[in-house]
N, C-alpha and C positions, 0 to 999 in steps of 0.2 A: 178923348177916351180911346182906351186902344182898342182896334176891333180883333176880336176873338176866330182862332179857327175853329170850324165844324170837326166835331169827332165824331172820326166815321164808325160805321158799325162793324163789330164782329162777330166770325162765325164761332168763336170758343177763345175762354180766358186764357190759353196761353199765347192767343193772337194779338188779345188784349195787352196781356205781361207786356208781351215781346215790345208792344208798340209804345207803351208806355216808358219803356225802358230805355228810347231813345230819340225819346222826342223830351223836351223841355216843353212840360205841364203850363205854363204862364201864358205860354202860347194857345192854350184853349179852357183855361180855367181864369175865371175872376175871382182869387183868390180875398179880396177887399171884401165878397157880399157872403164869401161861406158862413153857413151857421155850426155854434156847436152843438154836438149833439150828446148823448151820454145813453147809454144800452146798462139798464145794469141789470137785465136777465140775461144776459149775451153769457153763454158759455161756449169756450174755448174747448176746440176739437180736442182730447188725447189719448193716448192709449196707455195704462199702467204696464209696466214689461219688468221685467227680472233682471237683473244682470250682477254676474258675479268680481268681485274687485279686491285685490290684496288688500289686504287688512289695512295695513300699513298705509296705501294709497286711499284709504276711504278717507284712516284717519288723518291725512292731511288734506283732502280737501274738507273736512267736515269743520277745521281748524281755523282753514281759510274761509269758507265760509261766516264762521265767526266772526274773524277781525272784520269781515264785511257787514256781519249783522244781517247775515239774510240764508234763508235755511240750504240746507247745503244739495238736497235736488234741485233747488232751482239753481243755484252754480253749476253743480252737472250740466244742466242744462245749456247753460250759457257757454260753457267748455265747448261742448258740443257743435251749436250752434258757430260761434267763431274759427273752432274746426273744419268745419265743411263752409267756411266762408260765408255763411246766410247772416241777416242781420238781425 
């Protein structure tokens, strides 16, 4: 059995991010014993905002969204999202 390192503690989660982010996890998690789990009162932080978009550019992503079969803000969103590199 492989032995596990100690994860040490932090003073704030973006000490945490940070560390996370480049350390390889296997190396302190026993991925084999995780449970799953399921939140379905879990709501997801967001804020409704406004924004304005030629016409023309809504209607193609609203388009695109279609051939996707998936509603066309959450496109935006993902536009977004791989925009600014997040995953």
């Amino acid at each position: 059995m492989k032995r596990l390192k100690k994860i040490p503690k932090f003073k704030t989660e973006a000490e945490e991010a940070k560390f996370w982010l480049r350390v390889d996890s296997t190396e302190y998690l026993d991925y084999s014993k995780a449970e799953r789990w399921i939140f379905p009162d879990l709501k997801f932080t967001s804020k409704p905002i406004t924004i304005r978009l030629q016409e023309v550019l809504l209607a193609r992503v609203k388009q695109q969204a279609n051939v996707l079969d998936m509603p066309y803000q959450t496109l935006i969103k993902q536009y977004i999202r791989q925009g600014l590199g997040a995953a």
